[in-house]
C-alpha positions as CSV (number, residue, x, y, z in Angstrom):
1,X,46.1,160.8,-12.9
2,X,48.5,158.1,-11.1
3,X,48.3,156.1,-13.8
4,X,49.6,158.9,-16.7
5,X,53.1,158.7,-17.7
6,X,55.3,160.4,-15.2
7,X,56.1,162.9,-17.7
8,X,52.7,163.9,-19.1
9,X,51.8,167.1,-17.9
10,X,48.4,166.0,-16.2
11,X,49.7,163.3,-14.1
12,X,50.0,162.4,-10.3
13,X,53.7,162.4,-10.3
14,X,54.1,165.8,-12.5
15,X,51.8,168.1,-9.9
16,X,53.6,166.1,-7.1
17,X,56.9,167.3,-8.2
18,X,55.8,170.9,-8.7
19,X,56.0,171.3,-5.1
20,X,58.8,169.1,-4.5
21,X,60.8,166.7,-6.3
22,X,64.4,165.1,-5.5
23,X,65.2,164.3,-9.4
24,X,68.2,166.4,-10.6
25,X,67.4,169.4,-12.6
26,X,68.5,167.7,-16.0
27,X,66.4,165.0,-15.5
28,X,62.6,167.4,-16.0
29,X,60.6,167.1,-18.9
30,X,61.3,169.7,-21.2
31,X,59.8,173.1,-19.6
32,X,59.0,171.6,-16.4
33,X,58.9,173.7,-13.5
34,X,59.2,171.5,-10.8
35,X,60.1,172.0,-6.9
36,X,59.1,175.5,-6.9
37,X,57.1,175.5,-3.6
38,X,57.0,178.5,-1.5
39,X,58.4,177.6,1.9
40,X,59.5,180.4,4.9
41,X,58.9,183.4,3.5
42,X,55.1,185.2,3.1
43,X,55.0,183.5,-0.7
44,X,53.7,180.2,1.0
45,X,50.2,181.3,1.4
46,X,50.1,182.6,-2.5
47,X,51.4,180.6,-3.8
48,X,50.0,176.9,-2.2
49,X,46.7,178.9,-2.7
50,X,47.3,178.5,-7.2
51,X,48.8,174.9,-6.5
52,X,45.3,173.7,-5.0
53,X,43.2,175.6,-7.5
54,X,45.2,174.1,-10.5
55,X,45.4,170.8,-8.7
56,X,41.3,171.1,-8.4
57,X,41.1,171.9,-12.0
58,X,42.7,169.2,-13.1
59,X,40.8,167.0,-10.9
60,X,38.2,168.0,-12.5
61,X,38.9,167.3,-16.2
62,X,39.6,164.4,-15.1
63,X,36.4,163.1,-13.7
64,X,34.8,164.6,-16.6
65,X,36.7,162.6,-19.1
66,X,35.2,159.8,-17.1
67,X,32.1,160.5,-17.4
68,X,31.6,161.2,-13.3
69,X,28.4,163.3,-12.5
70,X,28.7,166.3,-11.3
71,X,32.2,166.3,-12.3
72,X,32.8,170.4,-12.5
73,X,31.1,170.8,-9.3
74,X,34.0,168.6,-7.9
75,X,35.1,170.6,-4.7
76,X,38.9,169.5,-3.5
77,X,37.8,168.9,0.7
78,X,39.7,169.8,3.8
79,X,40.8,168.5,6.7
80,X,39.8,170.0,9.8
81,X,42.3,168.4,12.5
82,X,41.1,171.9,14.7
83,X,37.5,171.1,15.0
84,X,37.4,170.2,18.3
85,X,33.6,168.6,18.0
86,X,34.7,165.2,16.5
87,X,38.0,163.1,16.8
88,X,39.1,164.7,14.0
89,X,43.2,164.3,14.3
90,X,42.8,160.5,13.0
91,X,43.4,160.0,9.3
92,X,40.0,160.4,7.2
93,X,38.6,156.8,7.2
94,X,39.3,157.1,3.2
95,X,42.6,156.8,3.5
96,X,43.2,153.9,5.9
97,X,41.8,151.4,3.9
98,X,44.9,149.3,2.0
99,X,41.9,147.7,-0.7
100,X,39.0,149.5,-1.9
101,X,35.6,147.4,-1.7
102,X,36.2,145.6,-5.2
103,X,39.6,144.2,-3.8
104,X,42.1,146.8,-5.6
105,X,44.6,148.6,-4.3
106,X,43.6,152.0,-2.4
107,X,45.3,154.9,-4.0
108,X,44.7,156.9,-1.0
109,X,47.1,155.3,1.1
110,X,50.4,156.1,1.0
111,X,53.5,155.7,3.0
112,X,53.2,157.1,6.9
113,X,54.5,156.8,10.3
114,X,51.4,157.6,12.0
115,X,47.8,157.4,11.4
116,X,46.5,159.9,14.0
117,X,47.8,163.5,14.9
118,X,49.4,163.8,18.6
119,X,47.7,166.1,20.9
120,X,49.7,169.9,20.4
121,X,50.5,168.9,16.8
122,X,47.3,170.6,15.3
123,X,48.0,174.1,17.7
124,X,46.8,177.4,15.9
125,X,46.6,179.3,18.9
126,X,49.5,181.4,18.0
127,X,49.5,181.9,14.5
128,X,45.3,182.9,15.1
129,X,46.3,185.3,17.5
130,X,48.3,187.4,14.9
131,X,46.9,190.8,14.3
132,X,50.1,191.2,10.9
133,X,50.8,188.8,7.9
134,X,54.0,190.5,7.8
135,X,57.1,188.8,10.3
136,X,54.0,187.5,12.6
137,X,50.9,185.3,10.6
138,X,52.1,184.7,7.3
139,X,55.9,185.0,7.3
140,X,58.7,187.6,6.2
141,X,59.6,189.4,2.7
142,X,62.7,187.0,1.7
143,X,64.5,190.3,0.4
144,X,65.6,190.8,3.9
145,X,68.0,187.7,3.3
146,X,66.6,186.1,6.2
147,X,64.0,182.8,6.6
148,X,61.8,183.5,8.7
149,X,58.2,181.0,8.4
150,X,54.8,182.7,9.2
151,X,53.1,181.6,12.6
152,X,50.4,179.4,10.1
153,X,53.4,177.3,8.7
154,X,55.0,176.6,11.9
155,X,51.9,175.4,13.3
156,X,49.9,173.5,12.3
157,X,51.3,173.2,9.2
158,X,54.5,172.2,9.5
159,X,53.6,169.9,12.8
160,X,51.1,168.0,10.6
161,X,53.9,166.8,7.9
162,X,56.1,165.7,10.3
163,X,53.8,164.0,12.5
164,X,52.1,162.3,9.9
165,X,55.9,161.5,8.4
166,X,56.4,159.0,5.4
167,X,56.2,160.8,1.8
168,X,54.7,164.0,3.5
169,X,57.7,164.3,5.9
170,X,59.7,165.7,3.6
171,X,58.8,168.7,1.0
172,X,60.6,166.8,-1.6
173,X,57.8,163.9,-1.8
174,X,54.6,165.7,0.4
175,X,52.7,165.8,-2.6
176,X,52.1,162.5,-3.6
177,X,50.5,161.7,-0.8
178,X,46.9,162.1,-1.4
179,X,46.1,164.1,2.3
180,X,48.5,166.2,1.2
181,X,45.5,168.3,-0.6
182,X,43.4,168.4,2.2
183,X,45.9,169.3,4.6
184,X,46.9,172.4,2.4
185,X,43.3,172.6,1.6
186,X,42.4,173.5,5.6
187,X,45.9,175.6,5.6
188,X,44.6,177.9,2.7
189,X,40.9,178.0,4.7
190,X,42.8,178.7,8.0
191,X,44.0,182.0,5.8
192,X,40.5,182.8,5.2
193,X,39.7,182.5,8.7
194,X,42.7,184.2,9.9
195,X,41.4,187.4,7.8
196,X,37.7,187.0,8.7
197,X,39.0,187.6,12.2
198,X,39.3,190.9,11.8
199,X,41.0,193.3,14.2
200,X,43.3,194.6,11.6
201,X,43.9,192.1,9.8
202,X,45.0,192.1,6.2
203,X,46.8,190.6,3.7
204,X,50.1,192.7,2.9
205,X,49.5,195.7,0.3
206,X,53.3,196.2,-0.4
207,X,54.0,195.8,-4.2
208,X,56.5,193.2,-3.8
209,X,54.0,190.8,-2.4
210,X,51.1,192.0,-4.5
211,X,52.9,192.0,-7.9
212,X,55.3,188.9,-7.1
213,X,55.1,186.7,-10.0
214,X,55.4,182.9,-10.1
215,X,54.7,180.1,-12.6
216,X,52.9,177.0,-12.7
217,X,51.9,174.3,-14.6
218,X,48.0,174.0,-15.1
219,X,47.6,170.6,-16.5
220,X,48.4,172.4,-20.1
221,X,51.2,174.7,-20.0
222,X,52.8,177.0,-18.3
223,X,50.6,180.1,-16.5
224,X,52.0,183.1,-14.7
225,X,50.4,184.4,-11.8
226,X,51.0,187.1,-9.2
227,X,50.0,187.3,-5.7
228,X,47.2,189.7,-6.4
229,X,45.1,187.3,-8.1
230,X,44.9,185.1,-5.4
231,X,44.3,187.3,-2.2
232,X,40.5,185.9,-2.7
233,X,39.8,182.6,-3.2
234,X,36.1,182.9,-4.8
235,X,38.0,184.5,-8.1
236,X,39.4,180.9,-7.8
237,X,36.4,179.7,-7.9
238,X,35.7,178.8,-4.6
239,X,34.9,179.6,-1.7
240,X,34.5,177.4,2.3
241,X,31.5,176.0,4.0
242,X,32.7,177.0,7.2
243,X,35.5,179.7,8.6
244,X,34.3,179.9,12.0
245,X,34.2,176.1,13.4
246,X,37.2,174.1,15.4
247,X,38.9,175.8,18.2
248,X,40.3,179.3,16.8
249,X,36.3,180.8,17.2
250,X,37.3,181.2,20.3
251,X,40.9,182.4,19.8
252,X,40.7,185.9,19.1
253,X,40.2,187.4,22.9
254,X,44.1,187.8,23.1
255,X,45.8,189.4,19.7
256,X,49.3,190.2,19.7
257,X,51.6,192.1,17.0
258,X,54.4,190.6,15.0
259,X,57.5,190.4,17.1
260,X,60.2,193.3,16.1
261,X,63.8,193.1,17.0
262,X,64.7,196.5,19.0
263,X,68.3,195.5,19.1
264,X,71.0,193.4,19.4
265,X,70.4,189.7,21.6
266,X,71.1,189.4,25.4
267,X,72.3,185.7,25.0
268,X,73.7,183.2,22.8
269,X,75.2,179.8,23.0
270,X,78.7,179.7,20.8
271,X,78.8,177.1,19.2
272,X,76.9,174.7,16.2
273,X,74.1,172.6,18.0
274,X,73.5,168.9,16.5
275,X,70.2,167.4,17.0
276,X,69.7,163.5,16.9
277,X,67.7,161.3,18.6
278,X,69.5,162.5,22.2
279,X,68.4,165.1,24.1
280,X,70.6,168.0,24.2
281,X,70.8,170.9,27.1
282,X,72.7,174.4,26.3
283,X,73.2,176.9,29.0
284,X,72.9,180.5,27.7
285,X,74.2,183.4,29.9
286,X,71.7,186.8,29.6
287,X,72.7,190.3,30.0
288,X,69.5,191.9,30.3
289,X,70.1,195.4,31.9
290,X,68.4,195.4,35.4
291,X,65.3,197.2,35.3
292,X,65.3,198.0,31.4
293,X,61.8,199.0,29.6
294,X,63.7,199.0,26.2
295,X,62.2,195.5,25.7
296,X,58.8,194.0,26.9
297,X,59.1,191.0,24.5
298,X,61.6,188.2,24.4
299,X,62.1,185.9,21.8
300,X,64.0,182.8,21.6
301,X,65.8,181.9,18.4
302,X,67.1,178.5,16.6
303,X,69.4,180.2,13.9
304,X,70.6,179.0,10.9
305,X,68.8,175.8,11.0
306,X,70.1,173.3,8.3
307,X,70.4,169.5,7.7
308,X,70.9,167.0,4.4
309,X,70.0,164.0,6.3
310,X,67.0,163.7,9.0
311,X,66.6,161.8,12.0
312,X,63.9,162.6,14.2
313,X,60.8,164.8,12.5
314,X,59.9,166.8,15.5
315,X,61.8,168.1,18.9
316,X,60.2,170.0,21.8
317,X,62.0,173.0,22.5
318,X,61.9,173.7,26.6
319,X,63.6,176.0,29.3
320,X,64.4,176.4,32.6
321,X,64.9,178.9,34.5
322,X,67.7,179.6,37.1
323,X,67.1,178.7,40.6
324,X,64.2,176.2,39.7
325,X,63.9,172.8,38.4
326,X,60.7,173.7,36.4
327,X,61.2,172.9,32.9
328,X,58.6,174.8,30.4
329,X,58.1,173.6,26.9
330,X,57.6,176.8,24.5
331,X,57.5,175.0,21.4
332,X,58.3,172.1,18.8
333,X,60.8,172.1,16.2
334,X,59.4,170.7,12.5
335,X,62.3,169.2,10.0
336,X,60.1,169.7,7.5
337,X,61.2,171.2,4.2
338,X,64.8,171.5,5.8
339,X,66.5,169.6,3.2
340,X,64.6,171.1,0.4
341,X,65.6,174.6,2.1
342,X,69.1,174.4,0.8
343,X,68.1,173.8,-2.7
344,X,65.6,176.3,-3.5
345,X,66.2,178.9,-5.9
346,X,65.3,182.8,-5.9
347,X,63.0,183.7,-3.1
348,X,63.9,180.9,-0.5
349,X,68.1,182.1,-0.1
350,X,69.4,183.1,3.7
351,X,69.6,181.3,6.8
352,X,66.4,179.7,8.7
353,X,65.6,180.7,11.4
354,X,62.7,179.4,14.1
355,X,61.6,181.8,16.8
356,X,59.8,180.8,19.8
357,X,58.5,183.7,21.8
358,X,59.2,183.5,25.6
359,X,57.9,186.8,26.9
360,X,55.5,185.8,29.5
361,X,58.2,183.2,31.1
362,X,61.1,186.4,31.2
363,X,58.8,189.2,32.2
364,X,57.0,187.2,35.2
365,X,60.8,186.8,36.9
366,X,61.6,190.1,36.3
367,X,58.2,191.6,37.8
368,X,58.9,188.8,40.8
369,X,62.3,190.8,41.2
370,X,64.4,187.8,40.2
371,X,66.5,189.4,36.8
372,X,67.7,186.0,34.5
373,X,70.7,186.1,34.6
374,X,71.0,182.4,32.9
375,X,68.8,180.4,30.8
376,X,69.1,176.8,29.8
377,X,67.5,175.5,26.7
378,X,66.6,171.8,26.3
379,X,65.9,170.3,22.9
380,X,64.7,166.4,23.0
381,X,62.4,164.4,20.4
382,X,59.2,164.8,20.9
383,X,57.9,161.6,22.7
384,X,55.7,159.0,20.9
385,X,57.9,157.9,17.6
386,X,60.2,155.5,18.1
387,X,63.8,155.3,16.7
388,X,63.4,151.9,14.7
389,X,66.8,151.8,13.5
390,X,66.7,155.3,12.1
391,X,70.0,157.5,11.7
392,X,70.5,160.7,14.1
393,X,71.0,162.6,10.9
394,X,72.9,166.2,11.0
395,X,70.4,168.5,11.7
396,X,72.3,171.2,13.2
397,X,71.1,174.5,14.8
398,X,74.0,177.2,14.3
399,X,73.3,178.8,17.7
400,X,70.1,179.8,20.4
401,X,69.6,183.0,20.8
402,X,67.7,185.4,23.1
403,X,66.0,188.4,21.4
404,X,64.5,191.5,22.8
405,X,62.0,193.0,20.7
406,X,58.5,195.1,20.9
């Protein structure tokens, strides 16, 4: 496939640039519909679902064209950075080697920073734990003019891009790197999984997901799918080994709802935020009404969340509460697909937004009798990458926010 011209259809670079590309529009192949991946909204899951069954397809053809046994029994594998039975964050051994045994080049490597995932990079707690696809495990219905990504793309997907960095540190290029596949390929399991939980569970039965339409290129022309004919994979064609290994088996003892606003925020900061590679500290007042019920969940917000030039891939997102020096990290902050963000077409408009949920830190002052009145927010690059000579970039963060919600 890598070795097809760029333009053909079946190659490498042509299903790379289906999910990404950074060539201007006028420069596609005639009826190529390229950078049309499905980012922060609850499209992702669909629609990455038809990449890797087209992607597998062609795979296929291809082996069979050279003669490879077996070749339409060819199965596109996954990555299973959760399984915490083996030391499993590291790089498949397949794609570390720079020369295959004969000498030549291995066309698994590819540019990264990293060759292993860092320890709270692979986290699924969270997204696991979701008992709605809708605003809480697969993301929200873009109509609402609002970005919102599911709990899955957060984390782990998102936190596996940047982390490895390189080509798949940026939605623009992801796809060319080969563990690209299996990445997405343990994201799309992860879905299966997620539903096999049960508990309520489901995949979203609104039309406007169900009967959402998208096209794709197939390794022949152009196909159009819908959501619906995705929502199970073995119509696909396939099916997993496994849904119940790696650390969310043990994750469903503590389910929680999506997160919904019951009104306007009890804090902001007022101005634009710019993220680089210093750490940065914002104090937000709160004006949570003493002894209020209206609100047993509070959510922290990164609002309009924009850049067109990156720095560092990842931050760790931490507060501290007034009257202590106790700093408490409630998440990590992914660039990835930030730049691409502002260049998508129909179902990817309105501002980005990433939410961190911060109940349990609020609530246990308040039940201690000591009402926030104060909350500051510290945002740092997560430690273990070094600068090398890399830019701050202009990542900016249009203001923090503190949500109530149920």
């Amino acid at each position: 496939m890598k070795n097809r011209p760029r333009e053909s259809r079946r190659s490498w670079h042509y299903f790379a640039s289906m999910h990404g590309t950074s060539s201007p529009r006028g420069e596609w192949p005639a009826g190529a519909i390229f950078d049309g991946c499905q980012h922060a909204n609850w499209f992702f899951l669909p629609w990455h679902r038809k990449y890797l069954s087209v992607f597998e397809g062609e795979v296929r053809r291809t082996l069979a064209e050279l003669n490879y046994p077996d070749a339409g029994e060819w199965a596109l594998p996954y990555w299973d950075y959760n399984d915490e039975s083996a030391t499993v964050r590291g790089l498949p051994t397949a794609f570390l080697e720079e020369t295959l045994p004969d000498g030549t080049p291995n066309p698994l490597v590819a540019p990264r920073a990293t060759q292993t995932l860092p320890e709270g990079n692979v986290e699924l707690r969270e997204a696991m734990r979701q008992l709605e696809f809708l605003d809480g495990f697969g993301g929200v219905n873009p109509n609402f003019f609002l970005r919102l990504p599911g709990k899955l793309e957060l984390s782990p997907h998102n936190m596996v891009h940047s982390a490895l960095g390189g080509w798949m540190g940026d939605a623009r290029y992801a796809a060319l790197d080969p563990i690209f596949w299996l990445h997405h390929a343990n994201i799309d399991r992860l879905w299966a999984a997620w539903l096999q939980l049960a508990g309520g569970r489901a995949n979203p039965t609104e039309s406007a997901w169900l009967d959402q339409t998208f096209q794709i290129n197939d390794g022949n022309t152009n196909i159009t799918f819908a959501c619906r004919d995705v929502v199970d994979s073995s119509t696909l064609g396939y099916t997993y080994e496994s849904l119940s290994e790696g650390r969310f088996s043990l994750i469903p003892e503590h389910p929680i709802s999506a997160f919904r606003p019951v009104n306007s925020v009890v804090g902001a900061s007022a101005r634009d935020i710019h993220l680089g590679w210093e750490s940065v500290r914002v104090d937000i007042p709160l004006d949570i009404p003493s002894g209020s019920a209206q609100a047993p969940r509070f959510q922290l917000e990164l609002e309009n969340v924009r850049a067109t030039q990156l720095g560092p891939a990842l931050f760790d997102v931490s507060i501290q509460m007034p009257n202590t020096i106790e700093t408490l990290r409630v998440g990590r902050l992914s660039t990835f697909g930030l730049i691409q963000s502002k260049e998508k077409g129909p179902h990817q408009h309105g501002t980005l937004t990433i939410p961190f949920e911060i109940t349990r830190e609020l609530r246990a002052l308040m039940e201690a009798g000591q009402w926030p009145t104060r909350l500051s927010v510290s945002i740092q690059p997560t430690p273990g990458r070094e600068r090398n000579g890399e830019p701050d970039g202009n990542l900016t963060v249009g203001r923090i926010a503190v949500r109530p919600g149920r």
